[in-house]
Every structure is written in structure tokens, then in C-alpha cells.
C-alpha positions in Angstrom: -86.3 -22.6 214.6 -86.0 -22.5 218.1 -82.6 -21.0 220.1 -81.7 -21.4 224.0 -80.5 -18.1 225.2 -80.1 -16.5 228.2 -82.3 -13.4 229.5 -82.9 -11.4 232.5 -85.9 -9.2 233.1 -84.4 -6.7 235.7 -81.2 -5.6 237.1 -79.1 -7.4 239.8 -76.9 -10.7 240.6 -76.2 -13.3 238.5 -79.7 -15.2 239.7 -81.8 -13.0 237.7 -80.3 -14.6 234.5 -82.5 -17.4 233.2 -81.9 -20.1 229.9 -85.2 -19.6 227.9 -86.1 -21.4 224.7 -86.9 -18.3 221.9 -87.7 -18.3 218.3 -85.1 -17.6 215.8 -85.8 -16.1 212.3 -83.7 -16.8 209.8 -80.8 -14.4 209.6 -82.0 -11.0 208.0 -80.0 -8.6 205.7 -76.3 -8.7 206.5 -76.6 -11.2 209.1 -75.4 -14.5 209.9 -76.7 -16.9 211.9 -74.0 -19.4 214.4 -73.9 -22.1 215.8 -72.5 -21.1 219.5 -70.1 -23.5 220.7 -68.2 -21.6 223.2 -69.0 -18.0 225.1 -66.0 -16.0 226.1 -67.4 -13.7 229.3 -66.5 -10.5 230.1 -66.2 -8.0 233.3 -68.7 -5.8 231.1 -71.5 -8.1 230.7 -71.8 -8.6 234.5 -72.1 -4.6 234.7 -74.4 -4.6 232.2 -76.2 -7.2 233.9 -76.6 -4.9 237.4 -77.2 -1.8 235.6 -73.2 0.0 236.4 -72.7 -0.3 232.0 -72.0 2.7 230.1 -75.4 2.3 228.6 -78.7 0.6 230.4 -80.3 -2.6 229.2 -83.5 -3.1 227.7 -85.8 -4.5 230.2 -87.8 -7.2 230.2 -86.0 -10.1 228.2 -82.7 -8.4 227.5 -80.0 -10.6 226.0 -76.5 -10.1 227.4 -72.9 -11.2 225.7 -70.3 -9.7 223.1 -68.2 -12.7 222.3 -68.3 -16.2 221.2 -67.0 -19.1 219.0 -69.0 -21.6 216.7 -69.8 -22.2 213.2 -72.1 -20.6 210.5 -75.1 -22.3 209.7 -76.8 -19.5 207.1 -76.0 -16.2 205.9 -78.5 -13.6 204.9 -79.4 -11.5 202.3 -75.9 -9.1 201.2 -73.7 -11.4 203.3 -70.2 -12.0 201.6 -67.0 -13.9 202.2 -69.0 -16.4 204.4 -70.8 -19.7 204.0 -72.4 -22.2 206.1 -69.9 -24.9 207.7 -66.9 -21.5 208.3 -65.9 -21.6 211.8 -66.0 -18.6 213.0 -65.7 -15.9 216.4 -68.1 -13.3 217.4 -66.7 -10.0 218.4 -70.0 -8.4 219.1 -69.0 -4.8 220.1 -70.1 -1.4 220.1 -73.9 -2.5 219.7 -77.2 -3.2 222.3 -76.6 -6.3 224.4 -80.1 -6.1 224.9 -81.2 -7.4 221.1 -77.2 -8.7 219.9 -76.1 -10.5 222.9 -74.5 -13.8 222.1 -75.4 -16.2 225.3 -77.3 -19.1 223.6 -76.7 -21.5 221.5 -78.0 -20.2 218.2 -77.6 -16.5 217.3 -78.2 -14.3 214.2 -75.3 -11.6 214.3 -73.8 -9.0 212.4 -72.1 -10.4 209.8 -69.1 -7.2 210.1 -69.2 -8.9 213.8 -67.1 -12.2 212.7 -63.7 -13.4 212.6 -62.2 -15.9 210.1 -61.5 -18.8 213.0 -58.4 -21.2 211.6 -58.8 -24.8 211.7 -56.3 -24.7 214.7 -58.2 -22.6 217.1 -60.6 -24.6 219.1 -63.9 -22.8 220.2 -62.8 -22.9 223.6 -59.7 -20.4 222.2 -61.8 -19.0 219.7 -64.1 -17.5 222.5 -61.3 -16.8 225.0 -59.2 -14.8 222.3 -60.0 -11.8 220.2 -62.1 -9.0 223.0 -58.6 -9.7 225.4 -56.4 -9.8 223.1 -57.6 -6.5 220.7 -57.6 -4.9 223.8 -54.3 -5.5 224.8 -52.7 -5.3 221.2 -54.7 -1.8 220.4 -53.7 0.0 223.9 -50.3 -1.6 224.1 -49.4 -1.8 220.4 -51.5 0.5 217.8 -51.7 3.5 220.5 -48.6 2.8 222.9 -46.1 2.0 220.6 -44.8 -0.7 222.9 -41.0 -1.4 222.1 -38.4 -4.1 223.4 -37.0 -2.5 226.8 -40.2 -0.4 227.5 -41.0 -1.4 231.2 -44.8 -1.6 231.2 -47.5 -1.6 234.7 -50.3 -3.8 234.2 -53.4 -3.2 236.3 -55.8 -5.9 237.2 -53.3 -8.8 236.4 -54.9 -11.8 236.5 -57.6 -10.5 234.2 -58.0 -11.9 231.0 -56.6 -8.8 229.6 -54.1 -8.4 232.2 -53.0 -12.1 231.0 -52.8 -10.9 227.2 -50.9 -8.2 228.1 -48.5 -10.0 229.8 -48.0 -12.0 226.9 -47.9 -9.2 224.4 -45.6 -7.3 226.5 -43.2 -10.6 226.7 -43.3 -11.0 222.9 -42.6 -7.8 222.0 -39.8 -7.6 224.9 -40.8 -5.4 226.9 -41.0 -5.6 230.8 -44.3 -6.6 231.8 -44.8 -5.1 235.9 -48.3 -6.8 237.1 -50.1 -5.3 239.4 -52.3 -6.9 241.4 -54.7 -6.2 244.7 -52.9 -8.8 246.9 -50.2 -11.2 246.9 -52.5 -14.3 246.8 -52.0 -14.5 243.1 -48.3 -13.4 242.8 -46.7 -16.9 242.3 -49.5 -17.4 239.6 -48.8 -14.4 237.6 -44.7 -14.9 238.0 -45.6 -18.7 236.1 -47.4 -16.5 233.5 -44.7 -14.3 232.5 -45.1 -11.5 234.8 -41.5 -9.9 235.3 -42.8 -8.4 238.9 -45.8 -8.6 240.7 -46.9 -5.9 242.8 -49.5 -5.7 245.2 -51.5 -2.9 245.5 -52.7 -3.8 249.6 -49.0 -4.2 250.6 -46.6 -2.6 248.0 -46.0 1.2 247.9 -46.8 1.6 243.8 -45.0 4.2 242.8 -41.6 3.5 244.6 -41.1 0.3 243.9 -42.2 1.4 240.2 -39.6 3.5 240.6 -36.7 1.5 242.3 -37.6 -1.1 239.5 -36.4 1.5 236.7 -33.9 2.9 237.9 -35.5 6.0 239.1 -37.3 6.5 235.7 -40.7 5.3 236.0 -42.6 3.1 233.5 -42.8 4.6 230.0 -46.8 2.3 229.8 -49.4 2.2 232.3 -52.3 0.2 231.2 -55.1 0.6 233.7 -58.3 -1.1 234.3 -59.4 0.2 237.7 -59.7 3.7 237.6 -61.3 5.8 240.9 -59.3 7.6 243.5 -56.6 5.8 243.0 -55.4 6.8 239.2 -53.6 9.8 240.0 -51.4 7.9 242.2 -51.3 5.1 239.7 -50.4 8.0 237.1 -47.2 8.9 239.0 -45.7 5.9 238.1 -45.3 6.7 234.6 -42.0 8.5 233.4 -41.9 11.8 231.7 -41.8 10.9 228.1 -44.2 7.7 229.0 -48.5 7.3 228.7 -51.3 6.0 231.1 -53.9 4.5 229.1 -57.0 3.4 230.7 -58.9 0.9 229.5 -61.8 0.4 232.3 -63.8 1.5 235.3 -63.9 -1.2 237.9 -63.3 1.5 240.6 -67.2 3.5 239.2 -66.5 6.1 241.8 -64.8 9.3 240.0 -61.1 9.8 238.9 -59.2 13.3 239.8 -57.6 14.5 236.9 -53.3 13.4 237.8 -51.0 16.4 238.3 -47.9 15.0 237.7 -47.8 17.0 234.0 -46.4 16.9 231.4 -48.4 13.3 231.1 -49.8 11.7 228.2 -53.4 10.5 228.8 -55.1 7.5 226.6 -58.8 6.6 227.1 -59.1 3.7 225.5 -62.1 1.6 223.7 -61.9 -1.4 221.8 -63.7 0.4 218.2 -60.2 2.3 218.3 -59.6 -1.4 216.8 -63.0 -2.4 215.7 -63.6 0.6 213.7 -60.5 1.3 211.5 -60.1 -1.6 209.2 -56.8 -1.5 208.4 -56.1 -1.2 212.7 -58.7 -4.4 212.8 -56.2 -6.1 210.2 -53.3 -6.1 211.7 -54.0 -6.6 214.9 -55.7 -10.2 213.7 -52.8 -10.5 211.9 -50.9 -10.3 214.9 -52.7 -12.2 217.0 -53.5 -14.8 214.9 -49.2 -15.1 214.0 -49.1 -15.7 217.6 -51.4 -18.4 218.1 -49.3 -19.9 215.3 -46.2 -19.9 217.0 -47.7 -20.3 220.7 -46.3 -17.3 221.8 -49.8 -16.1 222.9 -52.4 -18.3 224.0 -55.5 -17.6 226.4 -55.1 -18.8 229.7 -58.6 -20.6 230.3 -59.1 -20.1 234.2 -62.6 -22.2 234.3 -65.3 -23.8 232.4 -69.1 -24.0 232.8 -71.5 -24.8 230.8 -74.4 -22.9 229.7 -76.8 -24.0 232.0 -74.6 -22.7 234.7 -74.5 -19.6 233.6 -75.6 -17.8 236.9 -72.8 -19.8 238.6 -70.6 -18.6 235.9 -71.1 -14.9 236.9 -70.8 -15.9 240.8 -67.0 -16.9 239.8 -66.4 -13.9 237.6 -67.9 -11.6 240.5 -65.7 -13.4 243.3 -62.5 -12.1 241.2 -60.0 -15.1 242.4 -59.9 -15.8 237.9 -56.7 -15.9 236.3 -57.7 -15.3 233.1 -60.9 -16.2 230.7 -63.8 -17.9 232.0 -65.7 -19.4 229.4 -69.1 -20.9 229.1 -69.2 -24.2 227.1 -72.3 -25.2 224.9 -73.9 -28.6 224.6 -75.6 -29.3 220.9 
């Protein structure tokens, strides 16, 4: 059988990613091959793609993409608990891009890379959901403790993780504080639940941190950014409170903060992905609130996969709120 999936032979913009037809073998020893309906994209795959990735890609013909939505076709040799016709996500982490990445419409996976996908998740949800959303839940929830009250600054905003954790923040109810570069997208991320939006070009940080808690500070700070800028970022969190950083989009290097005593998180998604019992209830979680509606991907823009360079140029020109995700036509 034949797959379309997307490739790129050497590092740089999204025009070095090309749509090439491959062969696919059937699905080997613990694997399971999908049907990819919808492709969730990530910050990550487009530094993977220009060689800034905490590990380098395999050049030539490297695959790219962690996460997805579709439906199993066959399962291989040692595969239990799923059949051909189960809908399904693809949470393709902690593992080479290069050879497992998901952007195509046929894929042979890790079978310990799926999640169950209920009849009321579309693919378009199923895509947009479970890397965001894990993140959010395991930094805010699993290693934050998040409570009702617990005034929390969110980094990067409008990011798809910025929007989950938003959400999470609101469901649990705590007091979610976006922070964002400007205040072009302030109005958006009030309509999305924000509490306050700050805006890191205009605002001073930590004061208005402050002023907003009463003097205390904010016992969560969930950054993405990094750089320079995290020890100033770090001295908006109160005594007893946590920084946990999730991301590097700021590559340049991070001074250590001095405003001790402070707790300092690092956090990856396997703190999730590899503890089962963690992995359970965080689905469980997540999956209770896209039940009730409480959470629910914001879906910024569509392309299809054809347009998957042009996808990339929207991701790169950072005026998202929330997922992009790449549709695929069977």
C-alpha cells in the first residue's frame, strides 16, 4: 500500500516540506496502522523542522508530526485492546520524528501511542485535544496542584496550550492571568476566559501581577518562553507558589531567578505520558470535560494537507489563537 506523507530533506522554512507518495508495510509488532483524518500541529514540529529541536532530524526524507486523529485500519502482531474500524488519536511523543512522524494520511504507529477517541469527538477535536491539553492538566494539575482561588500567569496565551490552560484554570476555579506579547489579542483572550490579559510590550509584569493579588503574587506561573526574561517572569510568583516551564521559544539562555526561596518545575509531557496511572487520569479528566463542554479546543484555522507549507507560514507568523490543524482528504 501506498501513504501520502510529508518530508523534508534539509533544514529551514516551511517550503522545504514536500507531500510525497511512500510505501507502507503493513503494521509490524506492536503497531497499528491509521487512517489520518485530522493533524493537530505543534510549535515543536516547526523547530524540529529548522533544526532549533531538542534533538536533530534525520536527513534526507525525515518525517515530521506527533499528533493526529483517524481510525484504525490493522493492527499488528502483539497489538491488544484495538481493532480495525476504533477511532482513535495519536499522541506520538517522546520518539524520532524522523521515522514516527504522523503528517500523511496513512501511518503505522506505536500502538502505546493511541487514545480511545469517543464517538463524540470529531477528528478535527480529536487532533486539536490531547498534546494541549496533557500539557496543561500535567503542569497545572498532577505537578501544580492547582486549587479554586490559586491566581495563575499564563505565558504565551493564545497558544493552544495557553488556551487549555485557560480553560483548566476556569474549571478548576482558579484565576487564570494571560500573558501575552501585545495587546492585539487582549479582547480575544478576555472572550476565552482569560480573567486579565497582560501584555508583556506595554505592561510592567511583575507589578501589575502584584497589584492583581493583593500584594501576594501568583502562587502558578506556567511559562513557555523562557530566555532573559524568566527571572523577571519568576518574580511574579509568591513565596509559597511554583514557576513551571514548559518551553523554550526564547532559545537564547535563562539566568537562574534569585528571588529564593522559589519552587522551580521543568516540565515535559512523559511526566504524563510515562506514568500510567498519571496518563489515566488525566484522560479521564479531560475526556469528563469534553463531556460536559467545559473544555473544548479552540480551532484557530484549517488547512488541508496539501497546504501544509502554508500551514507552517501561519503557525510561524504567531497571530493563532489556539490549534491549527491540517485536514485530510481520503
Amino acid at each position: 500500500m501506498n501513504a501520502k506523507v510529508v518530508l523534508f530533506d534539509e533544514l529551514g522554512g516551511p517550503e522545504v516540506l514536500r507531500l510525497e507518495q511512500v510505501r507502507l508495510d503493513e503494521p509490524g509488532e506492536g503497531e497499528v496502522q491509521v487512517r489520518i483524518d485530522a493533524i493537530g500541529l505543534n510549535r515543536a514540529e516547526a523547530l524540529f523542522r529548522s533544526g532549533g529541536y531538542y534533538y536533530q532530524p534525520t536527513l534526507p526524507a525525515s518525517r515530521i508530526g506527533t499528533e493526529a486523529a483517524g481510525v484504525v485500519e490493522a493492527v499488528g502482531p502483539g497489538v491488544e485492546g484495538f481493532s480495525p474500524g476504533d477511532a482513535v488519536s495519536v499522541l506520538a511523543t517522546g520518539i524520532d520524528m524522523s521515522t514516527n512522524g504522523v503528517y500523511g494520511d496513512r501511518v503505522n504507529v506505536a500502538a502505546r501511542s493511541l487514545l480511545r477517541r469517543p464517538d463524540s469527538v470529531d477528528a478535527v477535536t480529536g487532533a486539536a485535544v490531547w498534546l494541549s491539553y496533557l500539557t496543561a492538566y500535567g503542569a497545572l494539575i498532577e505537578v501544580g496542584r492547582m486549587r479554586p482561588g490559586d491566581e495563575v500567569v499564563i505565558t504565551a496565551a493564545s497558544s493552544s496550550v495557553g488556551m487549555a490552560a485557560i480553560q483548566l484554570a476556569n474549571h478548576i476555579g482558579a484565576v487564570p492571568i494571560a500573558v501575552t506579547r501585545t495587546a492585539a489579542k487582549a479582547d480575544r483572550l478576555m472572550r476565552a476566559g482569560a480573567a486579565h490579559v497582560l501584555a508583556m510590550d506595554e505592561d510592567d509584569l511583575v507589578k501589575r501581577v502584584a497589584m492583581l493579588t493583593s500584594g501576594r503574587g501568583a502562587r502558578l506561573v506556567f511559562d513557555s518562553v523562557g530566555g532573559p526574561g524568566l527571572a523577571g517572569v519568576a518574580r511574579a510568583v509568591t513565596r509559597d507558589g511554583m514557576l513551571i516551564v514548559y518551553g523554550w521559544l526564547d532559545p537564547r539562555p535563562a539566568p537562574l531567578p534569585m528571588n529564593w526561596p522559589l519552587n522551580i518545575f521543568g516540565f515535559g509531557l512523559n511526566v504524563v505520558t510515562d506514568d500510567p496511572a498519571a496518563l489515566r487520569r488525566g484522560e479521564a479528566f479531560i475526556n469528563a470535560g469534553l463531556r460536559s463542554g467545559v473544555l473544548a479546543p479552540v480551532i484557530d484555522a484549517t488547512f488541508d494537507l496539501a497546504d501544509i507549507a502554508d500551514a507552517h507560514r501561519h503557525m510561524e507568523a504567531n497571530g493563532q489563537l489556539g490549534k491549527i490543524v491540517v485536514t485530510v482528504r481520503h
